[in-house]
C-alpha positions as CSV (number, residue, x, y, z in Angstrom):
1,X,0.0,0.0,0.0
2,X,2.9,2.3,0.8
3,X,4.7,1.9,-2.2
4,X,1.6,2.2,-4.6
5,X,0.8,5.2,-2.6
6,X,4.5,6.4,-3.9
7,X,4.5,5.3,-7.0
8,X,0.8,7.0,-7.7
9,X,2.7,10.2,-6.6
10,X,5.9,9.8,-8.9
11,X,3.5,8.6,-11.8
12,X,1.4,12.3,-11.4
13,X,4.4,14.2,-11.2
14,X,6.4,12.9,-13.8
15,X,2.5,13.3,-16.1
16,X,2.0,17.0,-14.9
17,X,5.4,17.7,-16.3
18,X,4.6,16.5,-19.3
19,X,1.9,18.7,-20.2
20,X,3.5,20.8,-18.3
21,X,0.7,21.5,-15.1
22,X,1.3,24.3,-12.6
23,X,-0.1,22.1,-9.8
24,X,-0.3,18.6,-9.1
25,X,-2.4,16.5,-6.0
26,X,-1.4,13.6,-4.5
27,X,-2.3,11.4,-1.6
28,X,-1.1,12.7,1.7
29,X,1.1,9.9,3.4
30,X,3.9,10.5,5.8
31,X,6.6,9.3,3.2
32,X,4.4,11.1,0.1
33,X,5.0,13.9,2.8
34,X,8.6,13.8,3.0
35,X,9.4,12.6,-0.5
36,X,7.9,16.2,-1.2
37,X,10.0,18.1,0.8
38,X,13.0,16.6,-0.4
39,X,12.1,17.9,-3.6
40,X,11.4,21.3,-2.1
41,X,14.9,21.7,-0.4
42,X,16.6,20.1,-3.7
43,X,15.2,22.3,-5.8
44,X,12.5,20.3,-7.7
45,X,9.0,22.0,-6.9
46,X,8.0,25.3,-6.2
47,X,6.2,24.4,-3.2
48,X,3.8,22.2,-1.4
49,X,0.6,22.3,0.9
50,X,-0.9,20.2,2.8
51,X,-5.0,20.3,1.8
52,X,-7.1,20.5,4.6
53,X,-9.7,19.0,2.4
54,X,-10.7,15.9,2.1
55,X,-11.1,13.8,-0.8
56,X,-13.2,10.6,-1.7
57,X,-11.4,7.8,-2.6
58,X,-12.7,4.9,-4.8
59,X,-13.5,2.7,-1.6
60,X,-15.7,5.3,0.0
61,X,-12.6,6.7,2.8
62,X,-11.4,10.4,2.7
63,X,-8.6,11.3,2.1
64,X,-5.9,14.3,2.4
65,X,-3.8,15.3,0.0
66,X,-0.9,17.3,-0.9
67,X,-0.8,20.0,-3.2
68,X,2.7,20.3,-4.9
69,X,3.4,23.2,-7.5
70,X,6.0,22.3,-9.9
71,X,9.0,24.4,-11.2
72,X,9.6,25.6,-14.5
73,X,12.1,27.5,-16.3
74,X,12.5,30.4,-19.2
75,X,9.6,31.4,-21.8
76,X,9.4,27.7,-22.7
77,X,8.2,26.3,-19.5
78,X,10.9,23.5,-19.2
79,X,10.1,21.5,-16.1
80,X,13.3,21.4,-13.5
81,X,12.4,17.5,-13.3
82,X,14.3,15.9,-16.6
83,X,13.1,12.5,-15.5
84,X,11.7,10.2,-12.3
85,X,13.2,6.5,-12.4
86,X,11.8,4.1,-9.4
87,X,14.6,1.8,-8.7
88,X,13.0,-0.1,-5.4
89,X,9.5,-2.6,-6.5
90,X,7.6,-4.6,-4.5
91,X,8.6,-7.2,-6.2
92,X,12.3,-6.2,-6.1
93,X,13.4,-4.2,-3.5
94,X,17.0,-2.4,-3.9
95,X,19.1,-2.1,-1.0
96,X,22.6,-0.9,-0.7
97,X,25.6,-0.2,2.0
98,X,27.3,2.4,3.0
99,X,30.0,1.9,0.4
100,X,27.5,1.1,-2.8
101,X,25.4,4.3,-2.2
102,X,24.8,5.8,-6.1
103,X,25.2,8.9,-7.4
104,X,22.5,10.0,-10.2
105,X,24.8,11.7,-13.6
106,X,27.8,12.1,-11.4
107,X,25.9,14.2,-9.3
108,X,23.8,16.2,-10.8
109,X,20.4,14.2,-9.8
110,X,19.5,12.7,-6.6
111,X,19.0,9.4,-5.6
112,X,16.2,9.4,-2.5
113,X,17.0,6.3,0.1
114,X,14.9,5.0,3.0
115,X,16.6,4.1,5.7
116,X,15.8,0.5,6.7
117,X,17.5,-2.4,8.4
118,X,16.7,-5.9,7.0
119,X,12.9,-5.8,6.3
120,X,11.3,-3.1,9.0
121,X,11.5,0.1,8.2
122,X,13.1,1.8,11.5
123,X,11.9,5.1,12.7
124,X,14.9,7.3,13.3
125,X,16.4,10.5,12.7
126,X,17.5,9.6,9.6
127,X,14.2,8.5,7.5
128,X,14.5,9.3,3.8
129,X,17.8,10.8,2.4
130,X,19.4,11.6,-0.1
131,X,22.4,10.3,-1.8
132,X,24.5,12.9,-0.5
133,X,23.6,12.8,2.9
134,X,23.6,9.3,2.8
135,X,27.2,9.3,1.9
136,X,28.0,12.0,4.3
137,X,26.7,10.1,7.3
138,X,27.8,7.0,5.9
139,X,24.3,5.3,5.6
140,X,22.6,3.0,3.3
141,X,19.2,2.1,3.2
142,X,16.9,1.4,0.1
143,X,16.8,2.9,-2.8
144,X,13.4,4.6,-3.8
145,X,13.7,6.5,-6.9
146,X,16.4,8.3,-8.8
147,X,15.0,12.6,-10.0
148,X,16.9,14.5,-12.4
């Protein structure tokens, strides 16, 4: 449920910047949550807001959601967000140590990493990073999705 909940979320974004959206609205989940501001402190979306609206789902439960306004550049509108990969499936979940953590085009992207141990998910400090603080605090964890 979790990871559909992310990959719904990635799937809209990388849409919206297709046909090039001001605004996109996703789910509200903590890690939905936090994967959006990662992208707000790396530079990917404008901004995000929580809705305090609720939404019907398919299944007859509200929901909130998240309102994220995505960044563009120049008189062409080109979207800061070249491309979205998910690396980590429910069928195949990528985990890596300290020493294998990636780095997305040398650098220029970032690779966003859970921090786990075996298969719970712990609830530190820590929680999702990215590949550069990963590395700083010589962390691994697994490997959501790669943005550039």
């Amino acid at each position: 449920m979790v990871n559909s909940d992310l990959l719904g979320m990635l799937t809209r974004i990388r849409n919206s910047n297709l046909v090039k959206a001001s605004k996109v609205n996703v789910i509200r989940t903590n890690l939905n949550y936090n994967v959006a501001s990662i992208l707000k402190k790396e530079g990917f979306i404008e901004s995000f807001e929580e809705s305090g609206d609720m939404i019907m789902s398919e299944k007859g439960f509200t929901r909130k959601y998240i309102s994220i306004t995505l960044k563009y550049k120049g008189i062409k509108q080109k979207p800061y967000i070249t491309d979205l990969k998910r690396i980590s499936k429910s069928g195949l979940r990528v985990y890596v140590n300290k020493e294998n953590v990636p780095k997305v085009l040398g650098g220029i992207g970032i690779a966003v990493i859970l921090r786990a141990v075996g298969l719970f998910y712990l609830s530190t400090s820590y929680g999702l990073l990215t590949d550069k603080v990963a590395h700083a605090k010589s962390l691994g964890g697994e490997v959501l999705f790669y943005i550039w």
